[in-house]
Steps between C-alpha positions, in 0.01 A plus 500: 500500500346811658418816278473852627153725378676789481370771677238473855427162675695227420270234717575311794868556568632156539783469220848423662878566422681215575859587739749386773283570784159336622306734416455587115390887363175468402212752417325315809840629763555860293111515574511463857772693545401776324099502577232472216544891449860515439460190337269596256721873422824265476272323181474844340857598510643185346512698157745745653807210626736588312853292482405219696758259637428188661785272732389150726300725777537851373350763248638803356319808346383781434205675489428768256154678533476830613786499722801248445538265786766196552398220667658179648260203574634213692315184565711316693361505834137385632320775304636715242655837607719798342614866475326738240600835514179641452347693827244237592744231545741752693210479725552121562223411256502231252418732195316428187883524301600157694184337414577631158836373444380174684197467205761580231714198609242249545367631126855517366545132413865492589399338822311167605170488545227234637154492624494447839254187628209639682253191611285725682437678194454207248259317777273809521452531115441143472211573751376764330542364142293193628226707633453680183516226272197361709249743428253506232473767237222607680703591859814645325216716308295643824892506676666721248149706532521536844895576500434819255189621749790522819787590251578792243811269393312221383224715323754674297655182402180405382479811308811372307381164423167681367752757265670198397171319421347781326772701372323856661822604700266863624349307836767387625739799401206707692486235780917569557458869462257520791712298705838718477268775518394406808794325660703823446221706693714625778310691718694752745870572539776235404822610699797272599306234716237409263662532145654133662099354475374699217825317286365186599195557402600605156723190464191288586304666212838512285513069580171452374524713136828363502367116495253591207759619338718198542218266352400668183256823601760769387230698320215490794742572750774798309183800568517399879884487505523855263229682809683312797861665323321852473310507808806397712738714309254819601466308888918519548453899460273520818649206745817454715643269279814533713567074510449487133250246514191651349792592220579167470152374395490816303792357289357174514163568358687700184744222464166282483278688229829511292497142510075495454553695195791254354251201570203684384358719185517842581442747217875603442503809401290619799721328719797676326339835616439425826833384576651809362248723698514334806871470532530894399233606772668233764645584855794265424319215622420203398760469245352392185731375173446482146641161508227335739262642203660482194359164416162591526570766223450431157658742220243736549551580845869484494489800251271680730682435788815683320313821410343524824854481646632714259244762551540479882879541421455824332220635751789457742780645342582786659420386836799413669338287775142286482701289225606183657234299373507643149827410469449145640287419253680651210826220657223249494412562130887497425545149711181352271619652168877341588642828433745533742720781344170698627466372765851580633436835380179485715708422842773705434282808485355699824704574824594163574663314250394059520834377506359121586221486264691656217757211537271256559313580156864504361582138578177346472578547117879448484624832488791436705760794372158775588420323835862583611487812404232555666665369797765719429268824568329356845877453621582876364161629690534301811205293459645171599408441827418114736292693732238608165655279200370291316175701425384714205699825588812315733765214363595225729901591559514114507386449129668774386849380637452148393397694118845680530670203613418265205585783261853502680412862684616375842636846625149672394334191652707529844405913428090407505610306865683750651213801392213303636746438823550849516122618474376229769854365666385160669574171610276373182648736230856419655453140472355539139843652419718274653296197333500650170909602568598142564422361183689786343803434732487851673348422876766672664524823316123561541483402872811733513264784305190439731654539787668820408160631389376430850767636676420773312152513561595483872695782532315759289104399517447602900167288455712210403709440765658141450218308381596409198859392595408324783237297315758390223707361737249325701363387101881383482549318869719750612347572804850689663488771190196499576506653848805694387270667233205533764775697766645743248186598312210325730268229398207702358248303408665186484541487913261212572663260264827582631326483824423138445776386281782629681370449880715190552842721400434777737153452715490865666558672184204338287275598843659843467325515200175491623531835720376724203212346446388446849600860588244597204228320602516590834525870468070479520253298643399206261331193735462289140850469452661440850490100425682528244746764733523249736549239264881701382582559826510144622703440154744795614561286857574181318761674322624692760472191749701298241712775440598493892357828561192405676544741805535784224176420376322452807610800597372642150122375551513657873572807318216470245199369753601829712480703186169333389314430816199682435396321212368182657448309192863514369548369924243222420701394196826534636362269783382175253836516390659548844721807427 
């Protein structure tokens, strides 16, 4: 059974998720997919998947860092694929949230897993493992000797093996100090372009402390991993950072000197200063947590820990902004202590009341009857939302209706439906309340409601226009209403679908519908997008051709090429598609 290191390089991706299809997920296809880059950010954000669900080929999350994201990974095809809505994948990349999600399944257990045969592989460390085992003492001496001449690497591991020998950790502590020191001795500007190699680089040097770490050197190796934190927490103030990468590794190297001084013996009461201090004087970034250093406290250091909060508490006061992390850790101290009566009071304070973490605390230690009213008060201040829920500050309208429902509060359930249809009418909220109305026995009187509101919506929102309408009914098959809605109010928004859905009930009407869009493209010159012109307008003759109004068309591009002959590159594309 594989294990996950949390946190940085996993090894050689090669561990598979068994499915339908031929080929499995595995680190090896999220890798390839992704690139060793993405890869390697995807490994960092594992900690922030947050209500992961898992089906035959599919995974379900989402992702909670900075910025909520959802994502939908499917691994059904020849290599795995899926939406995020995060701007990178909008892009058509396969972002480091997929290879996230994809990580979290293989980890999560609920799935099956085997090691994948690799001949190739075992054949070449037989060969190797035989050469080795026939040298003397005397060539594995002078080979080692001669590896740590041509490689820093090897002569730092070496360094190790002489702490652990001697039990003077100070050479090899200096020996790792140099070496951030001088990997992270960027000379010139860093904008956009090379923040890409410089992350690299510092995930190379982040690999290597990161191995010493893993076998036993948490002590030699926690100085190098507290300067590489420091030094590339003051580098992210000077750099285009816009990719996030360098902030990544930023993250990464914090997340890793937590986990040094866990591991290791770092005076606690010193570290209990520093974490105070540096999380008062930080940016916002990398997000450090009493909870990935509480165990390296003893009593000591917790009690220092809580007057140097304290005092930064008062310091603060009476400044109305600058307090965010202040009062972060003050929750944190709450969370440890189990004191949860403060810590509600703690997230109820400020501007913006946590609705989801103050019910989450709730029910986490059966206080039912004080979760629901809480519940009660996000519903009374409109903070039950699917576009936000299900976060610190936003409830999931889902949750809360199935919370009224099995206390036997179906009309405030169906309530919760209808307000999150009304802030963000859609096909998905729509469907949400007609699922949740059939097993209440009221499908009818809420498809009755929802189309009333869009009717509504139609005739007194002039940005509206029928979109909403004439996407229910398309949700609903009704492809007639459908064009009935789109002719009295217009098809907004929703004109391509109906373009496509409803072409074979009336052909020269879904064409019709591609006259605005044309007419807006074409009002300038644009050579990039003519193609793609082109492209609708031989779409608009197949409809009109199959509509039996071929001449009318014909007569329509004659029209148009008149209109547009001085822009020979909308000619050219016209031409390929012999309009």
């Amino acid at each position: 059974m594989y294990v996950r290191v949390s946190g940085g390089r996993r090894g050689r991706p090669g561990h598979y998720i068994g499915h339908h299809g031929d080929v499995p997920l595995s680190e090896t296809s999220l890798f390839n997919v992704a690139g060793d880059l993405v890869f390697a950010r995807g490994e960092d954000y594992i900690r922030y998947v947050r209500g992961l669900r898992i089906t035959k080929s599919k995974a379900y999350a989402s992702i909670q860092a900075k910025r909520v994201y959802q994502v939908e990974l499917d691994w059904s095809g020849s290599l795995p694929d899926g939406v995020c809505t995060c701007p990178h994948n909008a892009d058509g990349n396969f972002c480091k949230h997929l290879v996230a999600v994809g990580l979290a399944a293989i980890d999560s257990g609920r799935v099956p897993i085997e090691e994948p045969d690799d001949p190739d592989e075992a054949t070449g460390d037989a060969r190797l493992d035989a050469v080795v085992q026939a040298m003397s003492v005397d060539e594995l001496r002078q080979l080692v000797l001669t590896l740590a001449q041509h490689g820093d690497g090897v002569r730092r591991l070496l360094e190790v093996r002489a702490t652990a020998a001697s039990g003077d950790e100070a050479p090899a502590q200096t020996e790792f100090e140099a070496y951030v020191r001088n990997i992270l001795a960027f000379r010139g500007e860093i904008d956009y372009r090379r923040s890409f190699e410089v992350a690299e680089t510092v995930s190379e040097m982040l690999d290597e402390l990161e191995d010493h770490l893993n076998n036993g050197a948490a002590d030699v190796v926690r100085p190098a991993l507290l300067l590489a934190l420091t030094e590339l927490q003051d580098l992210l103030q000077y750099v285009d950072d816009s990719s996030g990468f360098i902030g990544d590794q930023t993250q990464r190297s914090a997340d890793l000197y937590a986990r040094a001084c866990r591991l290791g013996t770092p005076d606690p009461t010193k570290l209990a200063t520093w974490l105070v201090k540096f999380r008062a004087e930080s940016p916002g970034w990398p997000i450090l947590v009493l909870a990935d250093f509480v165990d390296a406290f003893d009593e000591k250091a917790l009690k220092t820990y809580r007057r140097a909060v304290a005092a930064l508490d008062k310091k603060l006061a009476d400044q109305p902004t600058g307090r965010h992390e202040v009062e972060a850790m003050l929750l944190e101290l709450a969370d440890h202590d189990g004191d949860v009566d403060l810590a509600v009071k703690l997230l109820s304070e400020g501007t913006y009341v946590q609705y989801g973490a103050i019910v989450d605390r709730l029910r986490a230690v059966g206080r039912a009857d004080d979760a629901v009213a809480w519940i009660d008060r996000a519903v009374a201040a409109g903070k039950v939302w699917s576009h936000g829920g299900g976060n610190e500050y936003w409830l999931s309208p889902d949750h809360v209706a199935e919370t009224y429902k099995g206390l036997g509060r179906i009309d405030d359930a169906i309530g919760v439906l209808r307000a999150d249809f009304v802030r963000q009418p859609s096909v998905g909220s729509y469907r949400v309340l007609l699922d949740f109305a059939a097993g209440v026995d009221r499908v009818d009187s809420e498809r009755r409601w929802a189309y009333d509101h869009a009717r509504h919506l139609a005739a007194t929102d002039r940005f509206a226009f029928g979109t909403v309408q004439v996407q229910l009914c398309l949700s609903d098959g009704d492809i007639d209403a459908a064009w009935d809605a789109a002719d009295k109010y217009g098809a907004g928004s929703a004109w391509r679908e109906l373009a496509e859905r409803g072409a074979k009930a009336r052909p020269v009407a879904a064409a019709d519908l591609y006259r605005p869009g044309l007419e807006k493209d074409l009002r300038y010159p644009n050579s990039p997008i003519y193609p793609d012109i082109a492209a609708r307008l031989a779409t608009m003759r197949k409809l009109y051709e199959k509509g039996g109004r071929g001449a009318e068309f014909a007569l329509f591009m004659a029209q148009l090429r008149e209109q547009y002959r001085r822009r020979p590159a909308l000619m050219k594309a016209l031409d390929a598609k012999r309009l």
